[in-house]
C-alpha positions in Angstrom: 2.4 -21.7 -48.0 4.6 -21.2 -44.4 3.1 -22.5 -41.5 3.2 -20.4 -38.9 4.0 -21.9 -35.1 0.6 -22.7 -33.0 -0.8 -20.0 -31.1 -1.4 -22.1 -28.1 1.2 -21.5 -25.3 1.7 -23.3 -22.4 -0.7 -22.2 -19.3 2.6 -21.3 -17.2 3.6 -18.7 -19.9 0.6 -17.9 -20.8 -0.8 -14.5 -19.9 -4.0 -16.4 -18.6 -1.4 -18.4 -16.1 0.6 -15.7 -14.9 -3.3 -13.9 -14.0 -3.9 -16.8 -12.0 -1.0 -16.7 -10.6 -0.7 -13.5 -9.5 -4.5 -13.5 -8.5 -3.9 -16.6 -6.4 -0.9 -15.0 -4.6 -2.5 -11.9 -4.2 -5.7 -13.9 -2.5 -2.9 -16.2 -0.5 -1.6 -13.3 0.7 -4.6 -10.8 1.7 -6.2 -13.8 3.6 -3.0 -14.3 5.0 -2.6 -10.8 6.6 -6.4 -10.9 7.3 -6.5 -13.5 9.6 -3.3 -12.4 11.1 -4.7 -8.8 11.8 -8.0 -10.7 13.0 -5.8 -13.1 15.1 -3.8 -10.2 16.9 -6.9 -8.2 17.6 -8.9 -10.6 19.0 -5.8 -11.8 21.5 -5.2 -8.2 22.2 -8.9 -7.5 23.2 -9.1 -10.7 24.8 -6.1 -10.4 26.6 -6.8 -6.7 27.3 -10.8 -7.6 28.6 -8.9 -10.5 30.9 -6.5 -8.0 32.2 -9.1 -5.7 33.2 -11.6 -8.9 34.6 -8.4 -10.4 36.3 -8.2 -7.2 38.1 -11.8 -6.6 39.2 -11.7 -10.0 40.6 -8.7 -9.4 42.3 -10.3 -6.5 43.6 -13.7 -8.9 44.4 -11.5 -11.6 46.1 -9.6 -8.8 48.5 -12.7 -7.2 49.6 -14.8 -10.8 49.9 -11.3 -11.8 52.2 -11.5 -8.5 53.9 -15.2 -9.6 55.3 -14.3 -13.2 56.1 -11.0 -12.2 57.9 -13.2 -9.8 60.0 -16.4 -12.0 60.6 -16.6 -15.2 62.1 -19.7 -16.2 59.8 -20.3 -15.0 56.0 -23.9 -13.8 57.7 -24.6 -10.3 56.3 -22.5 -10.2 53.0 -25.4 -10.5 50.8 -25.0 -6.5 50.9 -21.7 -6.8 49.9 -21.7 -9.2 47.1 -24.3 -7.1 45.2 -22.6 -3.7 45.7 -19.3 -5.6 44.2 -21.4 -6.8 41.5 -22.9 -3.4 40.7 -19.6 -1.9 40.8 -18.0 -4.7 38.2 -20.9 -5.0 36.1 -19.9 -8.7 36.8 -22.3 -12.0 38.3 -20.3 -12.4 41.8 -21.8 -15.6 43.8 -20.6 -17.1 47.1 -21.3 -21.4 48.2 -19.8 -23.0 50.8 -17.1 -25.6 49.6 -19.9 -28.4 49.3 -21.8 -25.5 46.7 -24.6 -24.5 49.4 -25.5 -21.1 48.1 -24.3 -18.2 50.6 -24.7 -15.2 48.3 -25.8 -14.6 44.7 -26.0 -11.2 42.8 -28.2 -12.7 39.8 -31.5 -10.9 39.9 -32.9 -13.8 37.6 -35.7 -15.2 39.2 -34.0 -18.9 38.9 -30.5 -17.8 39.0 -28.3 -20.2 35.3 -26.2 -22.8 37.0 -22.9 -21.6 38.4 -20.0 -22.8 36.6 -17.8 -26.3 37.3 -14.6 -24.5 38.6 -14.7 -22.0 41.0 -13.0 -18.7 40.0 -11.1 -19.1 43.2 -11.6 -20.4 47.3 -11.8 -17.1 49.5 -10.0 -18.7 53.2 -7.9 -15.7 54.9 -6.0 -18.4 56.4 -4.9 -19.7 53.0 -4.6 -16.8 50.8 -4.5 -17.1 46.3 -1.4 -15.0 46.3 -1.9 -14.5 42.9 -5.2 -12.9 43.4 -3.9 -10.9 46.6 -0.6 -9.9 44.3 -3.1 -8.2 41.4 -5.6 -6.3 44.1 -4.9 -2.7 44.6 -6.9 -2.2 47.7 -5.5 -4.9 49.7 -3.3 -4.9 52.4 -0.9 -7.5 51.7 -0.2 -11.1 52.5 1.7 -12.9 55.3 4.5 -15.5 53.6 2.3 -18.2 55.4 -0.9 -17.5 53.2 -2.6 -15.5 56.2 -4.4 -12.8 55.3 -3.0 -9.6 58.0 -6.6 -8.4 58.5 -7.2 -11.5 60.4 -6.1 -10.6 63.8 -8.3 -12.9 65.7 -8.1 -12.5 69.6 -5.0 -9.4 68.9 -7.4 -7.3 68.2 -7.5 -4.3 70.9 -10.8 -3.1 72.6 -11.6 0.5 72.7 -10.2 1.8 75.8 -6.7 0.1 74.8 -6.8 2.0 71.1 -7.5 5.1 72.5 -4.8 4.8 75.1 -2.0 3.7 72.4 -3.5 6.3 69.6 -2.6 9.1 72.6 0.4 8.4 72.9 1.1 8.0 69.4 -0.4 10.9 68.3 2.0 12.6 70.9 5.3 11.3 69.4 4.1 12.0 66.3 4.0 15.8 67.1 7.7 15.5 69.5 8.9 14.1 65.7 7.5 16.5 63.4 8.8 19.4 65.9 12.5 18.2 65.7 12.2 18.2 62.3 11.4 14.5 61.2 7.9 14.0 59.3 5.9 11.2 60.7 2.4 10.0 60.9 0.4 7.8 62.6 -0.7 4.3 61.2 -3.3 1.7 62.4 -3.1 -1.9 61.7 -5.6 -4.3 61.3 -5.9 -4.9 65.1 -6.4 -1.2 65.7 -2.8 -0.8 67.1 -1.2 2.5 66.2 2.1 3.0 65.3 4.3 5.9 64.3 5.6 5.9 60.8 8.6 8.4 59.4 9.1 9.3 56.2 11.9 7.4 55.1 11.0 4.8 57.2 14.7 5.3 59.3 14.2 4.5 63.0 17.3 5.0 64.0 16.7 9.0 63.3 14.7 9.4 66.4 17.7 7.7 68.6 19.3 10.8 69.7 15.8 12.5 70.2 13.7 12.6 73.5 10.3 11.5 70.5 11.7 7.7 70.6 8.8 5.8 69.2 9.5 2.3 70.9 7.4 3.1 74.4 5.3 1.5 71.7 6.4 -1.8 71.1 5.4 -3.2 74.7 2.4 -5.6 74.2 -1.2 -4.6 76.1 -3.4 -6.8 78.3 -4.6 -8.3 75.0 -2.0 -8.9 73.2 0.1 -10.4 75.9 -2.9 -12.7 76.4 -3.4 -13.5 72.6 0.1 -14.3 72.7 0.0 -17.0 75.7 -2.1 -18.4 74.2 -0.6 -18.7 70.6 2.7 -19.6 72.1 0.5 -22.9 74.4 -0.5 -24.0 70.9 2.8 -23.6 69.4 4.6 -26.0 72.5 1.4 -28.5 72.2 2.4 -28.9 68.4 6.6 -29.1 69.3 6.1 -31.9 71.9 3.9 -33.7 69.3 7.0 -33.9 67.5 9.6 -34.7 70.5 11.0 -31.1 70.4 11.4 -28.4 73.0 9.4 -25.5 74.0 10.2 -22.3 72.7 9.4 -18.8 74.2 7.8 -16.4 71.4 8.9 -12.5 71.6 6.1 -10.1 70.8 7.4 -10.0 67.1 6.6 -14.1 67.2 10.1 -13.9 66.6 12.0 -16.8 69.0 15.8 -17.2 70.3 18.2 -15.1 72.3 20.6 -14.5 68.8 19.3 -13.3 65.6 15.0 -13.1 65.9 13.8 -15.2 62.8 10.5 -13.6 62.3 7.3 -15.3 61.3 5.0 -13.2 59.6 2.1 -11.9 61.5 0.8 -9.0 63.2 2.9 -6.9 65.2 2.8 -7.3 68.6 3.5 -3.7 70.4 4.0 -3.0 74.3 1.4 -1.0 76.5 2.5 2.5 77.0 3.7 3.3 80.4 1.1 3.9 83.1 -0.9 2.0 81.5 -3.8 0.6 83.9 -3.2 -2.7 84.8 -2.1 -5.2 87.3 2.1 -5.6 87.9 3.0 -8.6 86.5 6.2 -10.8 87.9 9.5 -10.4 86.0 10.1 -13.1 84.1 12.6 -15.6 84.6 15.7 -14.3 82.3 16.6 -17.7 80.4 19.9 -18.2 78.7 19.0 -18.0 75.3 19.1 -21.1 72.9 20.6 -21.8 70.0 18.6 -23.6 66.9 19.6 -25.4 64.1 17.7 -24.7 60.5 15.9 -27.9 61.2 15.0 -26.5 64.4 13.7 -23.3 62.9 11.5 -24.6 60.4 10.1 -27.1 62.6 9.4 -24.1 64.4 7.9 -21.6 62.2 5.5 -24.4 60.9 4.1 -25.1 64.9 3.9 -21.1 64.5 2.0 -21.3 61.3 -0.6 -24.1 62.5 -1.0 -22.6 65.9 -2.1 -19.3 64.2 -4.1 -21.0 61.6 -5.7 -22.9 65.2 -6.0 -19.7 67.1 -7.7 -17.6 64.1 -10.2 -20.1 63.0 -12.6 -19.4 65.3 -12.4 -15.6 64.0 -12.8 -16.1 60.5 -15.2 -16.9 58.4 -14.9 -20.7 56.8 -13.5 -21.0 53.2 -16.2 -20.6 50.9 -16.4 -20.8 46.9 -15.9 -17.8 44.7 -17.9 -17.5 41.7 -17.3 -14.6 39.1 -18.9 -14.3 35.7 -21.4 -12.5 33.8 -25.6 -12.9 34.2 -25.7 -16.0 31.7 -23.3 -17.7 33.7 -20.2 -17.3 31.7 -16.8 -16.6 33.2 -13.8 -14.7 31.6 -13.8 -14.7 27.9 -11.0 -16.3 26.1 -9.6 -17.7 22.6 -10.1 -21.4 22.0 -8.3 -22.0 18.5 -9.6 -25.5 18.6 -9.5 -28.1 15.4 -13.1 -27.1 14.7 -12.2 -23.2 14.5 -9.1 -24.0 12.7 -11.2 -26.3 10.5 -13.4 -23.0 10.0 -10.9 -20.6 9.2 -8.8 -22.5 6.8 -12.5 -23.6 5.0 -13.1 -19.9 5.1 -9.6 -19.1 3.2 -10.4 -21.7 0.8 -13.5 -20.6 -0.2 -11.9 -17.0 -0.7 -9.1 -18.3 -2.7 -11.8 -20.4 -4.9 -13.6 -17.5 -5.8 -10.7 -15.0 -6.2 -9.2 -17.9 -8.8 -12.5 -18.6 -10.4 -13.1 -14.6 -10.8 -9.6 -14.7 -12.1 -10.3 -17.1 -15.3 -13.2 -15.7 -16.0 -11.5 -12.4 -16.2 -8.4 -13.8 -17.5 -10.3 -15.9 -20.5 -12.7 -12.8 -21.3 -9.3 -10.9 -21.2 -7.3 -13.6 -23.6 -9.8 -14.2 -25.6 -9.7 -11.1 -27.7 -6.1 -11.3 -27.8 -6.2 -15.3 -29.3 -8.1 -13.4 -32.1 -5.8 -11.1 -32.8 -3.1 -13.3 -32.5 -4.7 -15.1 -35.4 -5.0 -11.9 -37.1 -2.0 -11.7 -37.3 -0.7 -15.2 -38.0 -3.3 -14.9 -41.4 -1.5 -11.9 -42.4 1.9 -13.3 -42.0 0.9 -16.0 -44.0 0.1 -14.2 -46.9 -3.2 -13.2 -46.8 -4.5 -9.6 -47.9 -6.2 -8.4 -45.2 -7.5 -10.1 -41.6 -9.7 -8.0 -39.0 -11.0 -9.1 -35.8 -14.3 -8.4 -34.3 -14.4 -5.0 -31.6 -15.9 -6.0 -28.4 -16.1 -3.5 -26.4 -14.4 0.1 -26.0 -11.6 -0.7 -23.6 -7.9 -1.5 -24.3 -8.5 -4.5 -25.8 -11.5 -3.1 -27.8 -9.1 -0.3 -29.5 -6.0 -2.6 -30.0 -8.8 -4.6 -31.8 -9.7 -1.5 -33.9 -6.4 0.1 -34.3 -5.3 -3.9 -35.5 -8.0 -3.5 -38.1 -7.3 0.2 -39.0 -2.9 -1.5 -39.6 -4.6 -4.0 -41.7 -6.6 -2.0 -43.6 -3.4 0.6 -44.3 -1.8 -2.8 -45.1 -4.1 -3.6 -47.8 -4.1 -0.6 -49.3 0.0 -0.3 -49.2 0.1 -3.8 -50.9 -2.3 -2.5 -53.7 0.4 0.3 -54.0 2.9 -1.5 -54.1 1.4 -3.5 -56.8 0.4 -0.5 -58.8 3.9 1.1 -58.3 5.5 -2.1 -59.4 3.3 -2.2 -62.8 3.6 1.3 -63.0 7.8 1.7 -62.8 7.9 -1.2 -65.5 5.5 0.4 -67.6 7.4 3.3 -67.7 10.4 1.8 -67.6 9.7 -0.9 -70.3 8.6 2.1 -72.9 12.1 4.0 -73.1 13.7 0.4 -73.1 11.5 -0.7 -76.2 11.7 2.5 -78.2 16.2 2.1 -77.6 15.8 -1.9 -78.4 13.7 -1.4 -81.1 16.0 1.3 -83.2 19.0 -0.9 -82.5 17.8 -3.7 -83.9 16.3 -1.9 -86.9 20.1 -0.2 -87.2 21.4 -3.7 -86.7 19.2 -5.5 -89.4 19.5 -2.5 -91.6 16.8 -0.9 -91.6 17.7 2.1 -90.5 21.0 4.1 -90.4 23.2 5.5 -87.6 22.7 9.3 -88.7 22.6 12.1 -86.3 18.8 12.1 -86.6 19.0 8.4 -85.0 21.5 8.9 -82.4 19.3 12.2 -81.3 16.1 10.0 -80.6 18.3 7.3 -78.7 19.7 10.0 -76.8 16.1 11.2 -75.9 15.2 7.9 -74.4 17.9 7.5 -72.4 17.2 10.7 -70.9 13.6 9.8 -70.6 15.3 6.7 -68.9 17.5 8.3 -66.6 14.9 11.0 -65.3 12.6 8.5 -64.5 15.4 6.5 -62.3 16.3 10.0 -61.0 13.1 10.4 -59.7 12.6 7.1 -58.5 15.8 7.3 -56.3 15.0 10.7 -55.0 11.3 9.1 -53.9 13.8 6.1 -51.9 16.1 9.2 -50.4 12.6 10.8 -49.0 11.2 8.0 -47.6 14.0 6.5 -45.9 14.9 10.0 -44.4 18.3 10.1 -46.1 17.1 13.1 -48.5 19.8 15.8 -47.6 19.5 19.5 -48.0 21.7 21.8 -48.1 20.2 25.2 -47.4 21.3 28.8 -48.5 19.7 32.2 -48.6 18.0 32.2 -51.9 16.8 34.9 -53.6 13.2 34.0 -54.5 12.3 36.0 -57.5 15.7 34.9 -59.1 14.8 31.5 -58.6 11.3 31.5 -60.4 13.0 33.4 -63.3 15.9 30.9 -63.6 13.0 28.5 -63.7 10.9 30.3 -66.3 13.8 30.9 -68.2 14.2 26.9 -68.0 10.8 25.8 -69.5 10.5 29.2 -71.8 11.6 26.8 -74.5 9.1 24.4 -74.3 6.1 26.8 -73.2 6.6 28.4 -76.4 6.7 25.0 -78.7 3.3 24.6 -76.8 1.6 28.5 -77.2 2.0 28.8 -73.6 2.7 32.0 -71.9 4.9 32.0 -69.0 5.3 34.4 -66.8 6.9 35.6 -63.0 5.5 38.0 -60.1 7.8 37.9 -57.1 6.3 40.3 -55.0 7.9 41.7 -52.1 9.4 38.5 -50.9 13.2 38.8 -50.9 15.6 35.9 -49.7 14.4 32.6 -48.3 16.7 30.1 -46.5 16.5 27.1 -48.6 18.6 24.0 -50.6 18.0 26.1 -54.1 18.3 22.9 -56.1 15.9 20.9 -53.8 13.7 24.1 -54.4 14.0 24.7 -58.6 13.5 21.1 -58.8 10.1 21.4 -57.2 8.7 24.3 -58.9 10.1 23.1 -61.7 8.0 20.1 -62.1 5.0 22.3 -61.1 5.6 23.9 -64.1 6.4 21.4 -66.3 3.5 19.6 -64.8 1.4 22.8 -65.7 2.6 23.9 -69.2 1.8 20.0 -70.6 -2.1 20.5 -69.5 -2.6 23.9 -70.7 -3.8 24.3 -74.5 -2.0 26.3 -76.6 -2.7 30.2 -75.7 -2.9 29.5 -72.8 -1.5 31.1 -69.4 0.9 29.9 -67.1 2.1 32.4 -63.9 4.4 32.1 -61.1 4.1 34.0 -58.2 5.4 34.4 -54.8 4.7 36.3 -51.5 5.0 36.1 -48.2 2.3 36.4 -45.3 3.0 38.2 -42.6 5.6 40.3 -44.6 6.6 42.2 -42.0 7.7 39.8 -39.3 9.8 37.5 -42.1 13.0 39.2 -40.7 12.4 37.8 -37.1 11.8 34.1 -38.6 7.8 33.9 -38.4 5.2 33.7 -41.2 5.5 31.6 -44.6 6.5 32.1 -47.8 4.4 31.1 -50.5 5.1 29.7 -54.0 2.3 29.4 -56.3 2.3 27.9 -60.1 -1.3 28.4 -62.1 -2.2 27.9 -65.0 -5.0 28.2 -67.3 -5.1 24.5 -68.3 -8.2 21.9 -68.4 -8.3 21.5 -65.1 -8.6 18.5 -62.3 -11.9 17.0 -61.8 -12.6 17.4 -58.0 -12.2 13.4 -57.2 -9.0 13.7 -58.5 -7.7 16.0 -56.6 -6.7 14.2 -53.5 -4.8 11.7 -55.7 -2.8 14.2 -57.8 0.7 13.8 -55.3 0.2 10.1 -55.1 3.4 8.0 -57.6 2.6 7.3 -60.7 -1.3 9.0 -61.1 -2.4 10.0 -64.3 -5.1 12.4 -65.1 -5.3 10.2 -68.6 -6.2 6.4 -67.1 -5.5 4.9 -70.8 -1.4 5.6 -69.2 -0.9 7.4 -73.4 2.1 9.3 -73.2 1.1 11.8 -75.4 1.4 14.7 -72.3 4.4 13.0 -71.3 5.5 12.7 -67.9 5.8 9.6 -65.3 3.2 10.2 -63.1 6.3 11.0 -60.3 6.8 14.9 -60.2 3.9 16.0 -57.8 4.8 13.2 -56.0 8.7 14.5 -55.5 7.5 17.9 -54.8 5.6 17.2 -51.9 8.1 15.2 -50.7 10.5 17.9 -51.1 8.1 20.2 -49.5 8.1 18.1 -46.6 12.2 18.1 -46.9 11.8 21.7 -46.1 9.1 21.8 -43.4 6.5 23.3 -45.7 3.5 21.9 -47.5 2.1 21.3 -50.6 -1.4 22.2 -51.9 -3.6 21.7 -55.4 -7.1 23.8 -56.1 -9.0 22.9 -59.7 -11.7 24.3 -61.4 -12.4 21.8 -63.6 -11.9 23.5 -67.4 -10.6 26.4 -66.2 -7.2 25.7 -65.0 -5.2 24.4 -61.8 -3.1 26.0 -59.3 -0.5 24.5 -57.0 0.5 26.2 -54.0 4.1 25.7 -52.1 4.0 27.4 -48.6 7.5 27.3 -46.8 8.5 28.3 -43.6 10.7 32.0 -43.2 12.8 29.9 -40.8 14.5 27.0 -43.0 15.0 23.8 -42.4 18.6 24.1 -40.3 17.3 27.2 -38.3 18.3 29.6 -40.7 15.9 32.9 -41.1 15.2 35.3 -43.7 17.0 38.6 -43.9 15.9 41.8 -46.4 
């Protein structure tokens, strides 16, 4: 017996492998895009909460450097800090730079510890400009780190703001009557000034509105400014330089002013109360190197920072975070979190692959079986089934397998039977024509007409049977070809009748024709005598002598036949012994026999029905047998009006 190859395949080509495979990848590549979309949201809601707690503590810092650039002491800003707190939902704490509470806005009976680093040092003289940039309430910061709202001993007392807001508001209204819009602005140090839209100065030249009786400096300021410009000399001689005379812009030199930044210093308006001063000296301006000037702008800066201290409050630590002493949130992807997120992936991919075989064997395992199904039956033998699991796909491949190998079985048997069956037949006709030449050739009988007659009639016998056997081949392989024509129904039967009228009478059989009304039908008229004919031959060698055989035809639905709908319907009974009612659905099957002993004494080869349904089927029709058992058979031959190429039937 063959051997048939191994069933076992190799895990990569396997369907169980490329499950795994796929299952893997799949797994690979959701947790993949999981903890990328998991990644990206948590950084974009981190980064968006830090954005939004970056700036309320800019917002914090400004108004905390606000209150220190106006108070000498942090006294009082317990009020403060809490109403910042309330407003940022945020822990806001204040300690000197050696961490000696100021202000706290935990309502915790024993406040948590603040944390290590301070979210930032609040000193107006040295501004986080980083802070001050994000704060949309503040009011800007000096280049030197000094915060503009500390104006220290420039800031003008009542009598001297009222006096400059006067006059202010008066060229503020000469503007806005000549047609240029302007408005009045106060600076930290309570100095007004006149602002135009478009901020152009030179448009109120040619007007009588001009703006700089402003710019002289009051009592105040020219005293501030002594003073500043004292510190700024004592810090140039400290460094062997000369001393420098500081305009009311703290700008220095007779060329080109190079400002440092600061406070404006404006003039008193005129009329102003106050004693006459002496004209200064008029000094031939200097001229400065860059060394020069940045020697001088940092005397400036320090002599500021001097002057101011003594204004402002001292630096103190900022704290900013929420109630359990937390500060702003952010994303540590450290080798622990890593370590937990690929663990985490792992232990998904595990138990996607370990779902995966057991899917995948439950899946294969079925199939193994039916693999080896089918191996068995390859091999030879007669019929394999496999076992139905379930009532999925596999479950009714599994049954439809069985169903193919039960047809099998049953085909083989067929086979078989046919195979006995043709050389049965075929061996009788042979042994009959071998026998009477060998009796001719020894002598025993002699070559008269009477002898060549009976040869004659098995060869016949012979060649019908082939016949039929070859038109069986045609019909199953498709290749049985028809050549359709109007016939003429009730001629057909009688040619027919007229056919087997020979041998009915030998056997006392009547025959007989009713056509009915049917007229033409679109048919292959040889395909179609052959068929009634062996229905009638059929029925003439089981009916006893006086008995009946009839032909008729009709057609239902009569009326439409002429548009091509309805049937036509052939029908050959007789009066005969009948077919036994388990018989009947084997009575178009090759080579079955009413008479199981295979005696030839009705004749036949067990092959006509068989060719008539097949030629039945040639022609789109069907095929039917009714019995009563001793009372006779009748076989029924319904054909479509419309024939096999299209054609129809016409009266």
């Amino acid at each position: 017996m063959r051997r048939g190859r191994s069933s076992r395949v190799p895990l990569r080509r396997s369907l169980l492998g490329r499950l795994l495979g796929v299952s893997a990848l799949v797994a690979a590549c959701s947790v993949a895009a999981t903890a990328w979309l998991a990644v990206q949201t948590t950084s974009g809601a981190i980064l968006q909460e830090q954005g939004q707690n970056l700036t309320a503590d800019a917002r914090i810092y400004d108004t905390l450097l606000g209150y220190a650039a106006r108070h000498p002491t942090w006294d009082g800003v317990d009020a403060t800090v809490r109403e910042l707190a309330e407003q940022s939902g945020r822990r806001v704490a204040l300690t000197t730079q050696s961490r000696q509470p100021l202000a706290d806005s935990a309502t915790a009976a024993t406040p948590p510890a603040l944390p290590p680093e301070a979210s930032a040092v609040v000193d107006p003289l040295s501004v986080d400009t980083v802070l001050a940039a994000r704060s949309t309430e503040g009011q800007g910061t000096a280049a030197d780190r000094i915060d503009p709202r500390a104006v220290g001993p420039f800031l003008l007392p009542a009598a001297e703001r009222a006096a400059l807001r006067r006059t202010a508001d008066r060229q503020a209204v000469c503007l806005n009557r000549v047609g240029i819009a302007a408005d009045v602005v106060v600076g930290p140090s309570g100095r007004p000034r006149v602002q135009m839209v478009g901020n152009d100065p030179e448009r109120a030249a040619g007007t009588r509105c001009d703006p700089s009786d402003l710019d002289s400096p009051t009592r105040t300021e020219e005293k501030a400014l002594t003073a500043l410009n004292g510190l700024a000399d004592a810090c140039l001689k400290r460094q062997g330089r000369g001393e420098v005379r500081l305009n009311q812009d703290l700008s220095w030199g007779g060329g080109v002013a190079v400002p440092v930044p600061g406070p404006a210093l404006p003039t008193p308006l005129p009329g102003d109360a106050r004693e006459a001063a002496p004209a200064p000296a008029v000094e031939e301006p200097r001229e400065f190197t860059g060394e020069d000037d940045r020697a001088i702008a940092s005397c400036v800066g320090t002599a500021r920072s001097e002057q101011l201290s003594s204004y402002v409050a001292s630096p103190a630590l900022l704290f900013i975070g929420d109630e359990g002493g937390a500060t702003v949130p952010g994303f540590d992807l450290s080798p622990a979190n890593t370590a937990k997120i690929a663990g985490a992936a792992a232990l998904v991919l595990a138990l996607t692959v370990g779902a995966s075989v057991l899917a995948g064997a439950r899946l294969v395992r079925p199939l193994h079986a039916l693999t080896g199904a089918a191996q068995r039956m390859r091999d030879g033998q007669e019929h394999a089934s496999v076992p139905v699991s379930g009532d999925d796909e596999i479950g009714r491949l599994a049954a439809a397998f069985n169903d193919m190998s039960a047809h099998r079985a049953r085909l083989e048997e067929q086979r078989k039977a046919m195979v006995s069956d043709v050389a049965h037949e075929l061996r009788t006709p042979l042994s009959n024509i071998r026998g009477w030449l060998e009796a001719a050739q020894d002598g025993l009988a002699d070559p008269d007409p009477a002898f060549v007659s009976s040869l004659l009639e098995e060869a016949v016998q012979l060649q019908h049977i082939i016949d039929d056997l070859q038109d069986l081949a045609a019909a199953d392989a498709g290749v049985l070809r028809l050549h359709p024509e109007p016939v003429r129904v009730g001629e057909l039967l009688s040619q027919v009748a007229a056919a087997h009228q020979a041998r009915a009478e030998t056997a006392g059989v009547t025959l007989t024709v009713e056509a009915g009304a049917v007229a033409i039908l679109p048919a292959d008229p040889v395909r179609l005598r052959q068929a009634v004919g062996n229905l009638v031959s059929n029925a003439v060698r089981h009916t006893p002598a006086g008995g009946r055989v009839t032909l008729r035809a009709y057609g239902e639905e009569v009326g439409q036949l002429s548009e091509g709908a309805g049937e036509v319907v052939i029908e050959v009974a007789d009066t005969g012994t009948g077919i036994p009612a388990g018989d009947l659905p084997c009575v178009f099957d090759r080579f079955w026999r009413a008479e199981k002993s295979r005696s030839r004494r009705t004749g036949g080869s067990g092959l006509g029905l068989a060719i008539v349904r097949k030629l039945a089927e040639a022609h789109g029709g069907t095929v039917s047998a009714t019995s009563t058992e001793g009372e006779g058979s009748a076989f029924t031959l319904r054909l479509p009006a419309r024939g096999p190429d299209g054609m129809t039937t016409a009266s």
